[in-house]
C-alpha positions as CSV (number, residue, x, y, z in Angstrom):
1,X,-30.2,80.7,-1.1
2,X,-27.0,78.9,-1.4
3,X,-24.8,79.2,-4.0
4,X,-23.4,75.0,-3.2
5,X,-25.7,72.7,-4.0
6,X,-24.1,69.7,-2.8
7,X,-20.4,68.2,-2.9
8,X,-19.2,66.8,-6.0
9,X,-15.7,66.0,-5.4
10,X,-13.0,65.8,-3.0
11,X,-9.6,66.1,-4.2
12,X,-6.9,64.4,-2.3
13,X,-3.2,65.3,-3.7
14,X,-0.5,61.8,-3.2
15,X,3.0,61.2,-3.6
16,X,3.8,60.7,-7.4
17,X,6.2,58.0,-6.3
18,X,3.3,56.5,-4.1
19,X,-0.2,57.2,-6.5
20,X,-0.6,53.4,-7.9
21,X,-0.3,52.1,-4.2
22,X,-2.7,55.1,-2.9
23,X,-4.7,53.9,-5.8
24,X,-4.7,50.0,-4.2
25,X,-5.4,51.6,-0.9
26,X,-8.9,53.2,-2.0
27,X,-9.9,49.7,-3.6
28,X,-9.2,48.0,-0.6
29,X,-11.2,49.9,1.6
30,X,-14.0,49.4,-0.3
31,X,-14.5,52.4,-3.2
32,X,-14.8,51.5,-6.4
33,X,-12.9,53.1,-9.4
34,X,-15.0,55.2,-12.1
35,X,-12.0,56.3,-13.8
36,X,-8.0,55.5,-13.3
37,X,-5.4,57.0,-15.5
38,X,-2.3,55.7,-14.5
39,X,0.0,57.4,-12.6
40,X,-1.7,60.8,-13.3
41,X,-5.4,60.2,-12.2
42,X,-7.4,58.3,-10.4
43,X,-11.4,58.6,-9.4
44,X,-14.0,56.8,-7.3
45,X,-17.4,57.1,-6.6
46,X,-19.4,57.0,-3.4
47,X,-22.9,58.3,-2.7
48,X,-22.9,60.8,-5.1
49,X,-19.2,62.2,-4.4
50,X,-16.7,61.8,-6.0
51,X,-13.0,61.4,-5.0
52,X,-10.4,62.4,-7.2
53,X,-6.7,61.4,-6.4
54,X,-3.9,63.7,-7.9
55,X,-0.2,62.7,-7.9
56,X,2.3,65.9,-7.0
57,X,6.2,65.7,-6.7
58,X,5.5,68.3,-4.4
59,X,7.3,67.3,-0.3
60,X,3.3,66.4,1.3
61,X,3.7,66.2,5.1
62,X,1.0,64.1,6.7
63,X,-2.6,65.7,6.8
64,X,-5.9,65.4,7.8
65,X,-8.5,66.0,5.2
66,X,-11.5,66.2,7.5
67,X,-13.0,63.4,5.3
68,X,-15.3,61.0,7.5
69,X,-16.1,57.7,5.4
70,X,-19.1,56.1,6.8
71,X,-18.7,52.0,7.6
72,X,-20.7,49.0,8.8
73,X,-19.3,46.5,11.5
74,X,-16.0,48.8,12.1
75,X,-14.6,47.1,15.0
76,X,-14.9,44.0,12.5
77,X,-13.6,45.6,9.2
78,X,-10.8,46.9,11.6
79,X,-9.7,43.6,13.2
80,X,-9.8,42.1,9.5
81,X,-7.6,45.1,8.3
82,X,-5.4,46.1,11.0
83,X,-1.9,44.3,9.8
84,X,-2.4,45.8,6.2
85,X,-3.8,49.1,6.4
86,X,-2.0,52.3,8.3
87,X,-4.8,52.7,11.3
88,X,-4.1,55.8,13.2
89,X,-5.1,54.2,16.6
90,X,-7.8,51.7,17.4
91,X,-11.7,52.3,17.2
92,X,-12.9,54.1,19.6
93,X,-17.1,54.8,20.5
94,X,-17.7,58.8,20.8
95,X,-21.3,60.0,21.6
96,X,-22.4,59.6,17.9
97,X,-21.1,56.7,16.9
98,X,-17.8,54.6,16.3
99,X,-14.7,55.7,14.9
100,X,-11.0,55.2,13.9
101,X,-8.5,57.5,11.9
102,X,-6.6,55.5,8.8
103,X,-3.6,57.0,6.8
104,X,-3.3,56.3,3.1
105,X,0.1,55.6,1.7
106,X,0.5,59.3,0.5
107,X,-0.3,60.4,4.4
108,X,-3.9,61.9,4.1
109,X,-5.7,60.9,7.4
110,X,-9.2,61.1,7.4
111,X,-11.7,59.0,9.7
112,X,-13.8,55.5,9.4
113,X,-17.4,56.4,11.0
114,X,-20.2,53.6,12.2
115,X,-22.9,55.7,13.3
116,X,-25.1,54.4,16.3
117,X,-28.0,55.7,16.0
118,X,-29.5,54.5,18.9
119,X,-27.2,55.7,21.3
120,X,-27.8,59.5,20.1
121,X,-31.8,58.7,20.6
122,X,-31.2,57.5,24.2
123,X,-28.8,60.2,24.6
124,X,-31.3,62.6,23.3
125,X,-34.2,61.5,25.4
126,X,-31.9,61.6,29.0
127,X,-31.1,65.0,27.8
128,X,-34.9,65.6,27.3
129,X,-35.6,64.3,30.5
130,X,-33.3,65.8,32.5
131,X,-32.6,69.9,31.1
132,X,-30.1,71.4,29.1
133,X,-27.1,70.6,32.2
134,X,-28.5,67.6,33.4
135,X,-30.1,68.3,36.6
136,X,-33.5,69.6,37.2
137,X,-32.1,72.3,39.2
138,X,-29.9,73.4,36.5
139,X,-29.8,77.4,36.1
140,X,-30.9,77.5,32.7
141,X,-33.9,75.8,33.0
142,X,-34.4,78.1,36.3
143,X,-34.7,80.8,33.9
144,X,-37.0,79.3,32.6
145,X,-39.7,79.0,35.2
C-alpha cells in the first residue's frame, strides 16, 4: 500500500523581486488563482493539484522542475505566445505527443505537453506487429519460439 495518495501541491520558489510578474506569468498561461497574497503567496488550481508559488531572496539559478503541463493546440497556443512568453526552443513532436519547454520569469523551466494519442496506438500496434526490436527475426522473439 502506498503511503501517497495523490499529489496535492507543487511548490515552485521565485525571485522576491520577480513574484507579482511570476504571478502574471501563471495567469497568462492559462491557471487560474485560488489564492494570491501579495508579494508573499500565490496559489492556483489545476486538476486537483495545486501550485503554490513562494518568493525567496535566496540567488535561484535557472531550474527545471520536471513539471509537464498538459495543452490543447500547442503549436497554436505557441505561435500566439511566442513574442511574450520565455519558450525554451520551439515545439517539437516526440513519440508521445507534442512538446515545448517555457521559463517563468523567476527561471523555473518545466514543459507544455499535447498528447497524441493516436500516434502511441499506431505506434503500439507496429510494435505489436512486428516484435519487441522490430523485425520478425529479432533474437528476443527467437527465444521465444
Amino acid at each position: 500500500m502506498s503511503l501517497i495518495k495523490k499529489v496535492h501541491m507543487i511548490i515552485l520558489m521565485e525571485s522576491g523581486k520577480d513574484f507579482e510578474n511570476c504571478v502574471e506569468f501563471y495567469k497568462k498561461i492559462g491557471l487560474n488563482p485560488k489564492f494570491h497574497l501579495k508579494d508573499k503567496w500565490a496559489e492556483f488550481e489545476t486538476s486537483g493539484v495545486l501550485i503554490g508559488l513562494c518568493p525567496t531572496d535566496q540567488d535561484m539559478p535557472e531550474r527545471r522542475t520536471g513539471i509537464v503541463m498538459e495543452v490543447e493546440n500547442l503549436k497554436d497556443k505557441y505561435k500566439e505566445l511566442k513574442d511574450e512568453l520565455s519558450f525554451v526552443g520551439e515545439p517539437f513532436e516526440a513519440i508521445h505527443g507534442i512538446m515545448v519547454s517555457i521559463k517563468d520569469p523567476g527561471g523555473n523551466i518545466f514543459d507544455l505537453y499535447q498528447p497524441t494519442p493516436d500516434k502511441v496506438k499506431d505506434l503500439a500496434k507496429k510494435a505489436a506487429q512486428e516484435g519487441c526490436c522490430g523485425s520478425e527475426t529479432c533474437e528476443h522473439e527467437k527465444a521465444k519460439i
